[in-house]
N, C-alpha and C positions, 0 to 999 in steps of 0.2 A: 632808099628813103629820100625823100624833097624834105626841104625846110627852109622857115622865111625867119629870117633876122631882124626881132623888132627892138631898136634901142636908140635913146635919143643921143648916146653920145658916137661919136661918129669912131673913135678911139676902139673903144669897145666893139662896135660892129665890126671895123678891120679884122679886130683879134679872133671874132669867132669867126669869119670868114677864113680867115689864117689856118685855124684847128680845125674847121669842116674839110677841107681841102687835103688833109694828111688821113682821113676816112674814106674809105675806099668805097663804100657801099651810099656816102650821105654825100647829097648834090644841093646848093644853098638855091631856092628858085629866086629869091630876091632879098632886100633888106632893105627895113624902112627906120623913120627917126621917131615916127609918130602912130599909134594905135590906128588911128582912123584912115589913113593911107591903107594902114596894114588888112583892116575890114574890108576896103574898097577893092582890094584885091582877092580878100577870099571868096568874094563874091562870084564871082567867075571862076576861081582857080583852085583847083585840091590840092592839097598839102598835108604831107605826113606829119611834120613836127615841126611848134613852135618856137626857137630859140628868144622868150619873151622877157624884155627887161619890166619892173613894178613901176620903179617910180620914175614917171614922164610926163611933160607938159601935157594938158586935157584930160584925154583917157587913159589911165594908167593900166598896167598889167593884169591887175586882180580884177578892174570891172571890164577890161575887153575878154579874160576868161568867161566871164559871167553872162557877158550879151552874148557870145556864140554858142553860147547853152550846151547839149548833150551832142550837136553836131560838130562838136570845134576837133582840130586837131591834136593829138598828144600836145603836152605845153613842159617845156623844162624852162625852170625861172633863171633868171643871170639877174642877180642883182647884189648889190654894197652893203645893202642892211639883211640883219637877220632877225627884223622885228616882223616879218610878213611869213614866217617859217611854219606857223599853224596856220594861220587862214589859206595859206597855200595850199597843207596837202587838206585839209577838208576840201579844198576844190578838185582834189585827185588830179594832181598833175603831178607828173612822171618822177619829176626830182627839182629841186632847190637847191642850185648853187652860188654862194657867196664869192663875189668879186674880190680879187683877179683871179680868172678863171686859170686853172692851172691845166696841161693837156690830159692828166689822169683823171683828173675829177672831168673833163669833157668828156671822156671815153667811157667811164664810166656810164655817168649820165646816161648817152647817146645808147652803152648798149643793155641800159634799159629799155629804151624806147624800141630798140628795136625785139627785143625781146618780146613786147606787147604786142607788136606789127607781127611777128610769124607768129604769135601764138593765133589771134585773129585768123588767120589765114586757115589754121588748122582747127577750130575750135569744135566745126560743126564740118563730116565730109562724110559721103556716102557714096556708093558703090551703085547701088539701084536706091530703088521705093521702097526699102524695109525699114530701114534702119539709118541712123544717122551715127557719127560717134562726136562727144563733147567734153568739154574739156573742164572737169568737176577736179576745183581745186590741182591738185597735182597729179590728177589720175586721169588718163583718157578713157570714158567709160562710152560702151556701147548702149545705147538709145531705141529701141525700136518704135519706128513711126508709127505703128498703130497703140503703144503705151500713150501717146500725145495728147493731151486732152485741148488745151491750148498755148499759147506763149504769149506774156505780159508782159512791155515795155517798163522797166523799171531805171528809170534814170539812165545809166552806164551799162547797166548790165540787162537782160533777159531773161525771166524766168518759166520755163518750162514744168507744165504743169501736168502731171501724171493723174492714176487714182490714188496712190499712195503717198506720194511726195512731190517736192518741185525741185529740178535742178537749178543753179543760178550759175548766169555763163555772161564773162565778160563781152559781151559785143553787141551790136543795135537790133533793131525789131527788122532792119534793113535789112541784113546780112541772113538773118535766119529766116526772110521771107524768103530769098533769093536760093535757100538750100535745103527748101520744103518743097517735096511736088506739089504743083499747080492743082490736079485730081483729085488729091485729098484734104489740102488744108486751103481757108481762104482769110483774107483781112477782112475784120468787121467796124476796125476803128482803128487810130493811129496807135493805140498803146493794145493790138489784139489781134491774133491769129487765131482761130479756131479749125479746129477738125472737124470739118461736115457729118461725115460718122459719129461725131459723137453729140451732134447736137439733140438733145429732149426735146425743148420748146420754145419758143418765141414770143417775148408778150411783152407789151409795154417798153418795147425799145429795147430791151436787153434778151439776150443768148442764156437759157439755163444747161451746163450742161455738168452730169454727175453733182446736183444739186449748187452748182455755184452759179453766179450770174456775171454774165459776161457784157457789156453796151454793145451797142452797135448804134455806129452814128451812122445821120440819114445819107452821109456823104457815100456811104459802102450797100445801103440797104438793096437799094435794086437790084444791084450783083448777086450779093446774095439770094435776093430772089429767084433769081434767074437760075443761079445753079443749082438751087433747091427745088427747083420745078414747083413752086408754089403755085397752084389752083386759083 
């Protein structure tokens, strides 16, 4: 795991620099005083996890979570107050620890995140074109691609959508394009994967398929075309 050190006091950033250092598997790619440094930098650079302080001159913690939206890194908060401890986790970041960090509660912390990192890794894996397996609550359950109907971008997570039910699997619309064959499943829009075989019909800009309607924006339509061998 990388991780960047955002904290205006310069104290504070030593210290967790100090405690990454005694983690064997977490390497610090950099550490800033200010949010917007910090942005300027993810712009180019991936990063597994944000070691983020709240309150800071400008842009503080809780709205640099907010501008990096559903793309941002894991985020564990370092901060002195513990009046930002709900608005935290409704932002779904990893963990909240109150200043001074102690090295348990760092470890802690840390191996959450990493916990979330290899569960990702394993959520969606498949052997051939049949079958995917995913990671439904605490159970690795087997998926067969042709059950797929399609998969929905839904903030944090993804949900897979059957005839019967829909699974919901923590990880991006990214990751599950990446672990769907090409042949069978395509993008119709940024929040939409569909299964060609299962598509009915087409009409008025949206996908019906097993009576649901699915968009498709014009940015994907021609592809589609194309693979559909439309007339």
């Amino acid at each position: 795991m990388n991780c960047l050190i955002i904290d205006d006091n310069k104290i504070a950033r030593t210290t967790l620099i100090q405690l990454a250092s005694h983690v064997s598997d977490l390497s610090v790619s950099g550490d800033f005083e200010n949010a917007m440094d910090a942005c300027d930098y993810l712009v180019s650079h991936s990063v597994d996890l944000l070691l983020l302080d709240i309150e800071m001159p400008g842009m503080n913690g809780v709205e640099l979570t907010k501008y990096l939206g559903n793309k941002r890194p894991l985020i564990i908060f370092t901060t002195a107050k513990k009046d930002y401890a709900i608005e935290a986790f409704e932002l779904n970041v990893v963990d909240y620890i109150t200043k001074p960090v102690t090295p348990a509660r760092f470890i802690q912390a840390v191996d959450k995140a990493r916990e979330i990192i290899n569960s990702h890794k394993t959520e969606l894996r498949s052997d051939d074109d049949s079958f995917v397996f995913i990671r439904d609550s605490n159970i690795i359950r087997k998926l067969n691609l042709d059950d797929i109907l399609y998969a929905e971008a839904m903030g944090d997570y993804v949900k897979l959508h059957t005839a019967q039910k829909f699974y919901t699997v923590h990880t991006t619309l990214k990751s599950v394009e990446s672990r769907l064959p090409e042949s069978k499943f395509i993008k119709v829009h940024r929040s939409f994967i569909v299964a060609l075989s299962k598509i009915d019909t087409i009409r008025d800009g949206a996908i019906v398929i097993a009576g649901k309607s699915v968009p498709v924006a014009d940015a994907f339509r021609a592809n589609l075309n194309a693979r559909m061998k439309v007339l």
